[in-house]
N, C-alpha and C positions, 0 to 999 in steps of 0.2 A: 555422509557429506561428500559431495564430488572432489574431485581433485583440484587443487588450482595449480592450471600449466603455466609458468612463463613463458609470452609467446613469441620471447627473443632469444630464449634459449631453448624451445622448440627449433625454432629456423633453423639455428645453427646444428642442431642434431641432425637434422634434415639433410643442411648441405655436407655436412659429415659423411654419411650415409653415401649422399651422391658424389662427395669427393672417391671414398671407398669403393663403389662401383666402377668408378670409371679408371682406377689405378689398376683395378683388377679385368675389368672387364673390356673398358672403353667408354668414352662417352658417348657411343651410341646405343649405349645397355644400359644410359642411366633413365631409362623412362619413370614416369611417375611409381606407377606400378612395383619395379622393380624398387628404386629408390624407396618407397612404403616398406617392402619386406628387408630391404636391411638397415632398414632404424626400426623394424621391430612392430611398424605404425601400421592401421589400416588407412587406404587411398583417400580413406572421408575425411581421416585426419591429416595429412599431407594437407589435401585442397582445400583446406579450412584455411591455409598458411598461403598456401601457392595456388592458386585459381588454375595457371594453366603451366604444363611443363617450360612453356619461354619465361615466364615469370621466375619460377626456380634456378632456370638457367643464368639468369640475367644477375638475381643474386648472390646464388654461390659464385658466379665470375668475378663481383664486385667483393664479395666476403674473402675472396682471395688474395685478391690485391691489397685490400684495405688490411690482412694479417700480416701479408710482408711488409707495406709500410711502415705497419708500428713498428714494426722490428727495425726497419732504416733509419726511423728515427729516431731511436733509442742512439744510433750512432751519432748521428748529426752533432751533436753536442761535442760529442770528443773530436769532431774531425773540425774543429777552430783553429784558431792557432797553429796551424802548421809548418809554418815557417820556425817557430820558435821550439820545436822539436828536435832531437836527436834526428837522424836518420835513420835509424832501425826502428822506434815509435813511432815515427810518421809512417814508415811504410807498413807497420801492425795498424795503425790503426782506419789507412784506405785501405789495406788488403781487406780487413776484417769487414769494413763496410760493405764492400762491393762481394765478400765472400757469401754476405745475404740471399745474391740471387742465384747462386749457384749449391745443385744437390750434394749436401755433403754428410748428411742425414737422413735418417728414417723422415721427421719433419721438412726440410731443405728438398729432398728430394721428393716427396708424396705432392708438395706444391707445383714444382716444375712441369712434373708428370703432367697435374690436372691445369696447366698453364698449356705445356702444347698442345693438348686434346681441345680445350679452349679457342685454342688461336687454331689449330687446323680447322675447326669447325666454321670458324667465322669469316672461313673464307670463304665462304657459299652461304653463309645463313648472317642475314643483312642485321636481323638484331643481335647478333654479339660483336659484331662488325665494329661498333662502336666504341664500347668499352676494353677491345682488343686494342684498337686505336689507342685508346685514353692510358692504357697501361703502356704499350708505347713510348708513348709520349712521351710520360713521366718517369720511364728506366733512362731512357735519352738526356731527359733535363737533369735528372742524377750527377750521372755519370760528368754530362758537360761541367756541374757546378762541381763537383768534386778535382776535377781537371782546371778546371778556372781556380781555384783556393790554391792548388799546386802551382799554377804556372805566378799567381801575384805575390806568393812565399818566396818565388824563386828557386822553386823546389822542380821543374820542369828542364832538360837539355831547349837550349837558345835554338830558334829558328822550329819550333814543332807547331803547327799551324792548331789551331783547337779544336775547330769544327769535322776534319779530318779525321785529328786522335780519336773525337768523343765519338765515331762510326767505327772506330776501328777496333777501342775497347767495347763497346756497344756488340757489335761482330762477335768479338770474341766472348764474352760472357754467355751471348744467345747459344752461338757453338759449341762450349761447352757444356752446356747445360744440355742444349736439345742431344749430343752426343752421349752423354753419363745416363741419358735415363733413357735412351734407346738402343746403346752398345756399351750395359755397362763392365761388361768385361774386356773391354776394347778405352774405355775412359771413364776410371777409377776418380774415387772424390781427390786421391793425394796427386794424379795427375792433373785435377783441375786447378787443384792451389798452385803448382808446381809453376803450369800454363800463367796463370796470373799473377804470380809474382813476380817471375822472369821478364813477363811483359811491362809489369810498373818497375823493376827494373834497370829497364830498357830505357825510361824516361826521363830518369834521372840525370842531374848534370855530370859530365866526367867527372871525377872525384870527388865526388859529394860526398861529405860525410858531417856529422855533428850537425848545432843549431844554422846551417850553413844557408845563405839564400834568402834568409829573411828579407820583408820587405824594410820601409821605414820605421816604422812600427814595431815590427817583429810579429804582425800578427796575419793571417789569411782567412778567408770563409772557409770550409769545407764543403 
């Protein structure tokens, strides 16, 4: 009796494989071919799933993103109410959000890796172009809502403009990331926490401490 493959947890073996190659290798080693012998698969079986290497490319790029989101949103939830927090909980619970996209693990870090190889690539290769963009976007629209929940808590230093910060936290997440998994003995995961706590911080109001800042309410988005 043949086997019966699920062919969504095929894929994902797949881009498994190609994630693996390209940590190790680069993602310009991830050809099909290659990709086939480190999931173990022959080529026929790949291309049954993936027609052509851009199709593979296109969703393991999307399979990546869509893994750290879940993860972010698992956060979303806790990061409400921040105004009606302590100070040292509110600032665990956006460090911890935002500490998502930064390599601070074997998993944390294998992502990042297969993120810059991603995005370096798709600056010459018009179909990842897009979904580079689209990831983008939505680390940006993060970061600004997470900064927007802080500043309507009250929980932000008076006069920080938003649009500003959320490039400049943006900057800084990118930078530490793209640095820890190209010089990692040059930046360490406990210096990347170090860098971004310092910096949220920074943002705080002068002697902020306890449920301080709340709004009317007492409540803010995340």
């Amino acid at each position: 009796m043949p086997k019966v493959v699920d062919p969504a947890a095929r894929r994902l073996e797949v881009v498994d494989a190609l994630f693996r190659v390209a940590i190790r290798d680069g993602l310009q080693q991830a050809s099909l071919r290659n990709v086939a012998d480190e999931a173990g698969l022959n080529i026929g079986s790949v291309r049954h799933y993936f027609a052509t290497h851009q199709e593979l490319m296109l969703f393991a790029m999307r399979s990546m993103v869509d893994r750290v989101s879940g993860r972010l949103l698992r956060h979303v939830d806790a990061a409400a109410n921040l105004g009606a927090r302590p100070r040292p909980e509110r600032r665990e619970v956006v460090a911890g959000l935002l500490e998502e996209l930064l390599p601070l693990d074997d998993v944390r870090r294998a992502e990042v890796t297969v993120f810059v190889e991603f995005a370096t690539a798709a600056r010459t290769n018009p179909a990842l172009a897009g979904p580079a963009r689209d990831a983008a976007v939505g680390t940006r629209a993060l970061i600004g809502r997470v900064l927007a929940g802080l500043a309507r808590s009250g929980a932000l230093r008076a006069g920080i403009d938003l649009e500003t910060e959320t490039v400049r936290l943006w900057a800084l997440l990118d930078g530490l990331g793209f640095n820890a998994v190209l010089h990692p003995e040059l930046v360490s995961a406990a210096d990347c926490v170090a860098a971004l706590r310092a910096h949220l911080d920074g943002l705080e109001p002068d002697g902020a401490d306890g449920a301080d800042g709340a709004d009317g309410n007492g409540t803010a988005d995340g």
